[in-house]
DSSP file (Angstrom, degrees, kcal/mol; ACC not computed):
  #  RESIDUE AA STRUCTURE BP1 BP2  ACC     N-H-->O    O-->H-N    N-H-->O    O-->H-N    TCO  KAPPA ALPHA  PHI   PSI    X-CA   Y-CA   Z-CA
    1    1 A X              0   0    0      0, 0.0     2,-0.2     0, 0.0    38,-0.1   0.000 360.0 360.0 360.0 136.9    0.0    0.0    0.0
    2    2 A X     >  -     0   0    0      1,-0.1     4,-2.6    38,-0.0     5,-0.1  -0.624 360.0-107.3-107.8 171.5    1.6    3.3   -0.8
    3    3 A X  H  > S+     0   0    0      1,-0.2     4,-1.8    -2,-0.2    -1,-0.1   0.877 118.1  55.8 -37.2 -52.7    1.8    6.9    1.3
    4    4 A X  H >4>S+     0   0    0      2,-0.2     3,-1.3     1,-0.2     5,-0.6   0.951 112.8  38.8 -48.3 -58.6   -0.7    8.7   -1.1
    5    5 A X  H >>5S+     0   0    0      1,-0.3     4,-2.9     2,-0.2     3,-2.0   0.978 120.7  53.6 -62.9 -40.3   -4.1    5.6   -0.6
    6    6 A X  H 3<5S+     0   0    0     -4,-2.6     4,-0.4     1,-0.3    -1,-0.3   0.845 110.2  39.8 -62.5 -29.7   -2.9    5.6    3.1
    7    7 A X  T <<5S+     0   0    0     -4,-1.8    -1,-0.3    -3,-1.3    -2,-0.2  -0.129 116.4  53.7 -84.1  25.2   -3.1    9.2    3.6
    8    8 A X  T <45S+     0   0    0     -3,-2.0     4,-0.3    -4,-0.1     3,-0.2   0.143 105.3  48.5 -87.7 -49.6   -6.1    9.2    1.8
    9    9 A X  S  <<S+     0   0    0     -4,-2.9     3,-0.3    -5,-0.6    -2,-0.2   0.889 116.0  54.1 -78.8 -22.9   -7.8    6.6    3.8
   10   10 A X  S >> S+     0   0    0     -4,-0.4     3,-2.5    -5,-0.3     4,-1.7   0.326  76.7  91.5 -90.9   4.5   -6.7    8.7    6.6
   11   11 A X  T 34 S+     0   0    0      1,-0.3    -1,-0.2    -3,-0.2    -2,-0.1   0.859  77.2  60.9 -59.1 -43.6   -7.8   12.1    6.1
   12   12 A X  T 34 S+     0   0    0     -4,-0.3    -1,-0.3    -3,-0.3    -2,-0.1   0.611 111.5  48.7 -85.1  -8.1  -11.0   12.2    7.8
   13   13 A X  T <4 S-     0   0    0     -3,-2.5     2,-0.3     1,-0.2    -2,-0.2   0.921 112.3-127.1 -94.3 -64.2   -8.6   11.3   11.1
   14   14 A X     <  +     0   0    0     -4,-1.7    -1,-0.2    -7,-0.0    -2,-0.1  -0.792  51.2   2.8 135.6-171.1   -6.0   14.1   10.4
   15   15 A X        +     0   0    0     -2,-0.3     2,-0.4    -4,-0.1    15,-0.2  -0.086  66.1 155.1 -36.3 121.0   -2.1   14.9    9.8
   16   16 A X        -     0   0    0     13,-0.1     2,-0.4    -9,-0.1    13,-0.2  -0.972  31.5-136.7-132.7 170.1   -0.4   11.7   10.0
   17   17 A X  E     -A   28   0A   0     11,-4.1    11,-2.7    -2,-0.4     2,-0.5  -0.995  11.3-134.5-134.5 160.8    3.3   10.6    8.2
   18   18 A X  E     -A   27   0A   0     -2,-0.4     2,-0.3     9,-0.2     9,-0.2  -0.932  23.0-172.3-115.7 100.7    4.2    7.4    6.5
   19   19 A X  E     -A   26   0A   0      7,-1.7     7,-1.9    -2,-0.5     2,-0.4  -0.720  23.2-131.2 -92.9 154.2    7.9    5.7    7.7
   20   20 A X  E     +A   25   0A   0     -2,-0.3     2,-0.3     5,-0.2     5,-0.2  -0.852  41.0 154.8 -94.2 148.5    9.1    2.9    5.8
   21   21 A X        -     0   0    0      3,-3.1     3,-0.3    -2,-0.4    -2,-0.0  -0.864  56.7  -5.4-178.0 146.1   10.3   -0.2    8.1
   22   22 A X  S    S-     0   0    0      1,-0.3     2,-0.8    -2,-0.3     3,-0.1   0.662 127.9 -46.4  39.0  41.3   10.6   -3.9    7.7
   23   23 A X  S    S+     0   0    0      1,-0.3    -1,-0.3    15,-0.0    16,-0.1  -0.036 132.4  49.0 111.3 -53.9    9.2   -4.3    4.4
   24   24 A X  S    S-     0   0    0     -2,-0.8    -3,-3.1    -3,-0.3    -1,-0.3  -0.352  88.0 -87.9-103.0-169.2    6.3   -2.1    5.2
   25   25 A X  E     -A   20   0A   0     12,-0.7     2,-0.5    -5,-0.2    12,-0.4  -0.732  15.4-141.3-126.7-172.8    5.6    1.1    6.6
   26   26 A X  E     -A   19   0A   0     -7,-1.9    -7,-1.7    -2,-0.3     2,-0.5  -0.714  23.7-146.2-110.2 150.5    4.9    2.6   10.3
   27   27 A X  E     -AB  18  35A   0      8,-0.9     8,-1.2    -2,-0.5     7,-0.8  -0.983  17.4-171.2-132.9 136.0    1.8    5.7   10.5
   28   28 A X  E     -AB  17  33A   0    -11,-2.7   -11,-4.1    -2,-0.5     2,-0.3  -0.922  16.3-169.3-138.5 159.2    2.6    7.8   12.8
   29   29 A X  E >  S- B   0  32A   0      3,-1.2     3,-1.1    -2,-0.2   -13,-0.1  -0.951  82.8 -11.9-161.3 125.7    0.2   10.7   14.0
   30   30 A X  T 3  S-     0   0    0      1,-0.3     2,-2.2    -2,-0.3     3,-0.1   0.859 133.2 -46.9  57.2  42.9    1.9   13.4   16.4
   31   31 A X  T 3  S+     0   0    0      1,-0.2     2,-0.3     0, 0.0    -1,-0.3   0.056 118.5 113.7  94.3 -46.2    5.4   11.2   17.1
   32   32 A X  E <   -B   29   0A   0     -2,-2.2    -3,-1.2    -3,-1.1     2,-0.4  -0.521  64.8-142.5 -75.3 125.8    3.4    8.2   17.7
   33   33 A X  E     +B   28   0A   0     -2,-0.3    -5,-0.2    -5,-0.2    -1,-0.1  -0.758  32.5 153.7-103.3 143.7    3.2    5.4   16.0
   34   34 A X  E     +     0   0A   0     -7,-0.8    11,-4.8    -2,-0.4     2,-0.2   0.543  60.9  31.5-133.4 -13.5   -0.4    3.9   15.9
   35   35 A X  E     -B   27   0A   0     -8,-1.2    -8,-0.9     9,-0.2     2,-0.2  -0.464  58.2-154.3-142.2-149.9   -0.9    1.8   12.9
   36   36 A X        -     0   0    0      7,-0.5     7,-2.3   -10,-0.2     2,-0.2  -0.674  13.6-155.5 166.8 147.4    1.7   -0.3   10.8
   37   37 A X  B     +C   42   0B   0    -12,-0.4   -12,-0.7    -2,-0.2     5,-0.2  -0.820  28.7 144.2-137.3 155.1    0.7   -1.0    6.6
   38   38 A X        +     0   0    0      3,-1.4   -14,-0.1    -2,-0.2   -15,-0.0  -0.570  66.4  16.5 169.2 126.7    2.3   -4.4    4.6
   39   39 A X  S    S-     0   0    0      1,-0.2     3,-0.1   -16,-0.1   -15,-0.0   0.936 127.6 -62.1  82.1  41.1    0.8   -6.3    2.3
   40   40 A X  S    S+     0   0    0      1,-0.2     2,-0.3   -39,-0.0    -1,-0.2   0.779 111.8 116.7  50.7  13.9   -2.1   -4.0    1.1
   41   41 A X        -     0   0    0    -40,-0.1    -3,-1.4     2,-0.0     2,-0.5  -0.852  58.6-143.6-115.0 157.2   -3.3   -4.3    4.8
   42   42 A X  B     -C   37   0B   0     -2,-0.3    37,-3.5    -5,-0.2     2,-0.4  -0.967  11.6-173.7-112.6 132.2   -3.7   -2.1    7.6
   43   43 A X  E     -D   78   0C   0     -7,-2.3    -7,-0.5    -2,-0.5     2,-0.4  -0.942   8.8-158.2-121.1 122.2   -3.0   -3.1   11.2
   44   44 A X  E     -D   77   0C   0     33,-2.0    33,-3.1    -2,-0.4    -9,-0.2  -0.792  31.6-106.9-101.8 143.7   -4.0   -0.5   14.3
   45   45 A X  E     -D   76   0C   0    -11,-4.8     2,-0.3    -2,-0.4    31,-0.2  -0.393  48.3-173.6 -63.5 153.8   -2.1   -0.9   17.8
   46   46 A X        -     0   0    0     29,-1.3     2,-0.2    54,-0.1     3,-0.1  -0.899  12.7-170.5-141.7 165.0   -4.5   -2.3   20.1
   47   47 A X    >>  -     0   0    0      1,-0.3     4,-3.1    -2,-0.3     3,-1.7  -0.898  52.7 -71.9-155.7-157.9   -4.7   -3.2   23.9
   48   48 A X  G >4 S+     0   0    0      1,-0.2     3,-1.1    -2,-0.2     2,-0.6   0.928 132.0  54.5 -60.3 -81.8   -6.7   -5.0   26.8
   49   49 A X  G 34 S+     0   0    0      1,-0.3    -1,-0.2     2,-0.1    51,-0.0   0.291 121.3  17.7 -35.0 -11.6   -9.2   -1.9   26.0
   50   50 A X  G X4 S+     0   0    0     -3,-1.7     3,-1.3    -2,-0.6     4,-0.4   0.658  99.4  90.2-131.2 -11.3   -9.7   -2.2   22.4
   51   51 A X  T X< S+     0   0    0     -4,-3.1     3,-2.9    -3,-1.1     4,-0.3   0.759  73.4  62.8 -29.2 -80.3   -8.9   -5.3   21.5
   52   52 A X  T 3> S+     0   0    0     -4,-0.4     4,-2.3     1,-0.3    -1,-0.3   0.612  95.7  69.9 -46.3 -51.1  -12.1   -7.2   21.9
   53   53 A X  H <> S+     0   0    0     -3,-1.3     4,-2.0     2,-0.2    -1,-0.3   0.914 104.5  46.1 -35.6 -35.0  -13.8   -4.5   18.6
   54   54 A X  H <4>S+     0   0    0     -3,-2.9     5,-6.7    -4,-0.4    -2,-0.2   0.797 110.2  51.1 -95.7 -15.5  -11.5   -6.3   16.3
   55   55 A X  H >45S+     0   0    0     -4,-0.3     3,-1.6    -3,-0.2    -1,-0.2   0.834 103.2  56.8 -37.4 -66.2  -12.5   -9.6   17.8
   56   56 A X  H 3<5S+     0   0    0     -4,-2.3    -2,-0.2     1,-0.2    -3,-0.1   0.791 109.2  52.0 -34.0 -55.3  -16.1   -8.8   17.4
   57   57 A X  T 3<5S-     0   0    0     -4,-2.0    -1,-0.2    -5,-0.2    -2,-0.2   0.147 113.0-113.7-110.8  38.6  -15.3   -8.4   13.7
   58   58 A X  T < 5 +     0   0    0     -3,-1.6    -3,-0.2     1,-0.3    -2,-0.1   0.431  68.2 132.6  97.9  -2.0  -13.7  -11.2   13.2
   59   59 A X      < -     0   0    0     -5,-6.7    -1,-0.3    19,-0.1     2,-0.2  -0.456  40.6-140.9-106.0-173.2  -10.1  -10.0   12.4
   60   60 A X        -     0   0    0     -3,-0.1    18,-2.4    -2,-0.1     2,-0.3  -0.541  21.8 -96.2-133.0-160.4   -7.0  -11.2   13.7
   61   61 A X  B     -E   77   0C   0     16,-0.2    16,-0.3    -2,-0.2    13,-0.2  -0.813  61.5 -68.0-108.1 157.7   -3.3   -9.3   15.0
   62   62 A X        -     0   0    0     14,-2.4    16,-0.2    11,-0.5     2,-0.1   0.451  54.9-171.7  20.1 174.2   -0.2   -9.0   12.6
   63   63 A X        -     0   0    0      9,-0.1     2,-0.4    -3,-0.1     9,-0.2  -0.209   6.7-175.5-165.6 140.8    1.5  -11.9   11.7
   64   64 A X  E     -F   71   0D   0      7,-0.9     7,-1.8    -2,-0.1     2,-0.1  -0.913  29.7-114.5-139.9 160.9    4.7  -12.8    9.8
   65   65 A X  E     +F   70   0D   0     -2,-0.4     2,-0.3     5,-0.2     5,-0.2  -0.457  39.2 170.9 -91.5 129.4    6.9  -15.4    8.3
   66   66 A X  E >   -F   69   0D   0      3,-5.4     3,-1.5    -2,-0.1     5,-0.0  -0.825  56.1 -86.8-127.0-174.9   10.4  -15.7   10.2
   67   67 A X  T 3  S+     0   0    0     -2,-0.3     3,-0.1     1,-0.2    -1,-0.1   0.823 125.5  41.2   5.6 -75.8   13.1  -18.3    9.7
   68   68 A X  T 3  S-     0   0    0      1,-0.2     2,-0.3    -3,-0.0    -1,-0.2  -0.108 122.9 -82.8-110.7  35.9   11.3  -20.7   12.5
   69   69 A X  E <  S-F   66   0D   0     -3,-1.5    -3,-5.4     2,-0.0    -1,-0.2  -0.767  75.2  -7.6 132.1-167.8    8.1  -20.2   11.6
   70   70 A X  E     -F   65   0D   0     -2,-0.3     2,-0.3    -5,-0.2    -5,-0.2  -0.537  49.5-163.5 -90.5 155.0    5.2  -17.9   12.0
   71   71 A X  E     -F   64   0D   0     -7,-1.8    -7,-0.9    -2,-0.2     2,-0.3  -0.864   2.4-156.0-132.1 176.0    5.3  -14.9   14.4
   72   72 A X        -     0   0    0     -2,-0.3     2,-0.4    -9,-0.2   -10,-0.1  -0.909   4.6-159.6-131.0 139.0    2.2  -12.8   15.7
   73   73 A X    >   -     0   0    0     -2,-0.3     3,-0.5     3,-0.3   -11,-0.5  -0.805  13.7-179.5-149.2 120.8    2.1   -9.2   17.1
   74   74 A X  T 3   +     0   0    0     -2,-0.4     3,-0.1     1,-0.2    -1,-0.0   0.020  69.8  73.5 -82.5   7.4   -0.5   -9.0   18.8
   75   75 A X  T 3  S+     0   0    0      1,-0.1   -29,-1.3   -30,-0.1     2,-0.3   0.239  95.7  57.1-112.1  31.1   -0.4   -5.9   19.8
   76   76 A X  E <  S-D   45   0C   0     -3,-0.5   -14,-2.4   -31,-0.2     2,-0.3  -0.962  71.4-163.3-132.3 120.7   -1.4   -4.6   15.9
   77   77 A X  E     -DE  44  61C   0    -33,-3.1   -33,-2.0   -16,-0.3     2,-0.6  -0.741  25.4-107.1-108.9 159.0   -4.8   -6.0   14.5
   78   78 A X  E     -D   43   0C   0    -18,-2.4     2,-0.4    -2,-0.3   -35,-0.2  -0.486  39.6-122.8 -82.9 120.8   -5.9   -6.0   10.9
   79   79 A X        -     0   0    0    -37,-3.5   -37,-0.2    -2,-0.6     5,-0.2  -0.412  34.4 -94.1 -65.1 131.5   -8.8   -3.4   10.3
   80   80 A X    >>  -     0   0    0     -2,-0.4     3,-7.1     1,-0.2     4,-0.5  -0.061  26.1-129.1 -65.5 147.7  -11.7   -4.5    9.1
   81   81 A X  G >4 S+     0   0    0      1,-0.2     3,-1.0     2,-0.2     4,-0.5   0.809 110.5  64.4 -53.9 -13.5  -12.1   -4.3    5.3
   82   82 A X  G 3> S+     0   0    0      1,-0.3     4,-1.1     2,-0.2    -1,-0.2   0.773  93.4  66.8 -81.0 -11.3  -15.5   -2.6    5.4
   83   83 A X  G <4 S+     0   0    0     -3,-7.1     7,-0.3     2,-0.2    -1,-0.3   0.843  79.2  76.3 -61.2 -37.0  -13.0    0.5    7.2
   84   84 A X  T << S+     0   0    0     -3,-1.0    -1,-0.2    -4,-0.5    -2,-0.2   0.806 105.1  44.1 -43.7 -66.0  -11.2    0.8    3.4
   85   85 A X  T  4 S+     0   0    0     -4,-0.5     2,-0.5    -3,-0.2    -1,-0.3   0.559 110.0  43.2 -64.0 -43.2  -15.2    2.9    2.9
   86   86 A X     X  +     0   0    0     -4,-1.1     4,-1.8    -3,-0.2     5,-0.2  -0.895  51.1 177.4-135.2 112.5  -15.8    5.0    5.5
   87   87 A X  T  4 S+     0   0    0     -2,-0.5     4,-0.3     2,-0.2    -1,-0.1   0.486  80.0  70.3 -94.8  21.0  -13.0    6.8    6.4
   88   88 A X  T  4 S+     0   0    0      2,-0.2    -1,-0.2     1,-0.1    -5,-0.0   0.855 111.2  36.5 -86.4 -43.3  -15.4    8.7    9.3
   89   89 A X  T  > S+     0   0    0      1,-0.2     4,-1.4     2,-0.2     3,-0.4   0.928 113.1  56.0 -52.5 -45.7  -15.5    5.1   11.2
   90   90 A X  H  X S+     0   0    0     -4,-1.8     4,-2.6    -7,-0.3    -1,-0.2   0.713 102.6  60.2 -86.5 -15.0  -11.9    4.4   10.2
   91   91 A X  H  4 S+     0   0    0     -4,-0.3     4,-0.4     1,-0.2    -1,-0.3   0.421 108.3  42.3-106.0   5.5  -10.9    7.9   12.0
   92   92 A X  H  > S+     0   0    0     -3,-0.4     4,-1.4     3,-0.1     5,-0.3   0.745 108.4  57.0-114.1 -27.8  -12.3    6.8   15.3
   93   93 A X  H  X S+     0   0    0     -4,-1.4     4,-1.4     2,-0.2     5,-0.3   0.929 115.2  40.3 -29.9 -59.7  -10.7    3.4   14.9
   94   94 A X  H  X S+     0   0    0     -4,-2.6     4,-2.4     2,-0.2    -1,-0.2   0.955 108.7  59.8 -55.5 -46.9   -7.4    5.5   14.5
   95   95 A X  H >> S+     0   0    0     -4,-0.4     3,-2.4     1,-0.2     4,-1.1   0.943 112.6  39.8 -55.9 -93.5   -8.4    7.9   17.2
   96   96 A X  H 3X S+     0   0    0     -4,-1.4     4,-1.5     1,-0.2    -1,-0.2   0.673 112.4  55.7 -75.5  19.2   -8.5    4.9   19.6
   97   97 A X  H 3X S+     0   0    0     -4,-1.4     4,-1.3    -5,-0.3    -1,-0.2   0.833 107.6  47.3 -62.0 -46.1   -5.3    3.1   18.1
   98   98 A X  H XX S+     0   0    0     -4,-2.4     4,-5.4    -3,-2.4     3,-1.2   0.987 112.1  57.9 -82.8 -43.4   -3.1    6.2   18.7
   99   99 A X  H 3X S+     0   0    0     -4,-1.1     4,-1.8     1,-0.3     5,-0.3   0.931 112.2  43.3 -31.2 -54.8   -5.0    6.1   22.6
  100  100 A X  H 3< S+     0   0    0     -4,-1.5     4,-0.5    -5,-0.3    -1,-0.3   0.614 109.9  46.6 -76.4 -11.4   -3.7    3.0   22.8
  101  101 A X  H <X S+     0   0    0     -4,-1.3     4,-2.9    -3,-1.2    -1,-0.2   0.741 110.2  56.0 -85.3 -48.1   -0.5    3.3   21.7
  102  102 A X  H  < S+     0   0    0     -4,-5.4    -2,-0.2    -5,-0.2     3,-0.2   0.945 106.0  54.1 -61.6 -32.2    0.0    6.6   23.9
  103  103 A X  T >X S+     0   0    0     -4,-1.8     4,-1.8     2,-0.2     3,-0.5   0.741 109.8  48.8 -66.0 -36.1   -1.1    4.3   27.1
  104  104 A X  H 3> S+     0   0    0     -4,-0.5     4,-0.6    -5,-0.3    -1,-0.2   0.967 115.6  43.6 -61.4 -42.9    1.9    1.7   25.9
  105  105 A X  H 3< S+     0   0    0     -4,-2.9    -2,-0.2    -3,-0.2    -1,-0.2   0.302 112.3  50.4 -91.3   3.7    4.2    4.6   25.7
  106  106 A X  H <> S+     0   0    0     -3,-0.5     4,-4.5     2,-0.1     3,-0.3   0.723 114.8  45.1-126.2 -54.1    2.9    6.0   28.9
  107  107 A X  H  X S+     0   0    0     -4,-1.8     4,-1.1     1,-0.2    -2,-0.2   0.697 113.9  47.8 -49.8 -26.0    3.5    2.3   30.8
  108  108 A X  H  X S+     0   0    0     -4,-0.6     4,-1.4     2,-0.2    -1,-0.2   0.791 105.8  56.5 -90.5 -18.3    6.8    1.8   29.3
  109  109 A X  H  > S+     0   0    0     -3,-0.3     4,-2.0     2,-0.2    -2,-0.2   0.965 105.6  51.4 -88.6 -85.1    7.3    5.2   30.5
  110  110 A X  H >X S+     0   0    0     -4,-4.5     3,-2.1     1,-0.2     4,-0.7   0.668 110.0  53.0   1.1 -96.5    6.2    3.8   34.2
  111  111 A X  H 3< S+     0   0    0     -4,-1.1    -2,-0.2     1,-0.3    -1,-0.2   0.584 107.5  46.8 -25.7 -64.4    8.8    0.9   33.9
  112  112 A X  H 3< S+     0   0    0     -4,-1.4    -1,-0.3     1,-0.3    -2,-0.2   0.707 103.3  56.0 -64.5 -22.9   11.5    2.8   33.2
  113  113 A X  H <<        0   0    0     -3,-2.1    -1,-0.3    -4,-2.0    -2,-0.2   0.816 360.0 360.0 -83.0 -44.0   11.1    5.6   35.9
  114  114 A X     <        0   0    0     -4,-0.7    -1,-0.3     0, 0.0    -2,-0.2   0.704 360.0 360.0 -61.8 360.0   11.2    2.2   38.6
């Protein structure tokens, strides 16, 4: 998926940028990064607190081919396709992705301070 359809599908959300990493690329929205793209998919950070939407509709978290095998991270889920359409939905999806991503960065945050 390239920058332009992703910042197109993103619009209705607001300013974001498009890194390249690992193959794909990282969306980042104010320094944070909230959603990961690869493979013509989109994946939003999730946590105990949003998790359970993407459940509901059926999708599942990351997942990639290594060496030994298959790997999951599970803390990026695949949006559902019907998001691709309405980018007014998909920009509260994002809105709580980038929540959840600031609440990782705010826990690791924790951790480190101990």
């Amino acid at each position: 998926m390239d920058r332009e359809r992703i910042a197109e599908m993103f619009a209705a959300f607001g300013a974001i940028d498009v890194r390249r990493m690992f193959g794909g690329v990282g969306i980042y929205a104010d320094g944070t990064m909230f959603a990961l793209g690869y493979d013509d998919s989109v994946y939003l950070k999730a946590d105990d607190l949003t998790r359970e939407a993407f459940e509901r509709e059926g999708q599942g978290p990351f997942t990639y081919d290594t060496r030994t095998g298959r790997h999951a991270l599970t803390s990026y889920w695949r949006i559902p396709d019907r998001l691709h359409d309405d980018p007014d939905e998909l920009a509260r999806w994002a809105a709580a992705a980038l929540a959840a991503a600031r609440r990782a960065q705010a826990q690791k945050s924790r951790k480190r301070r101990r």
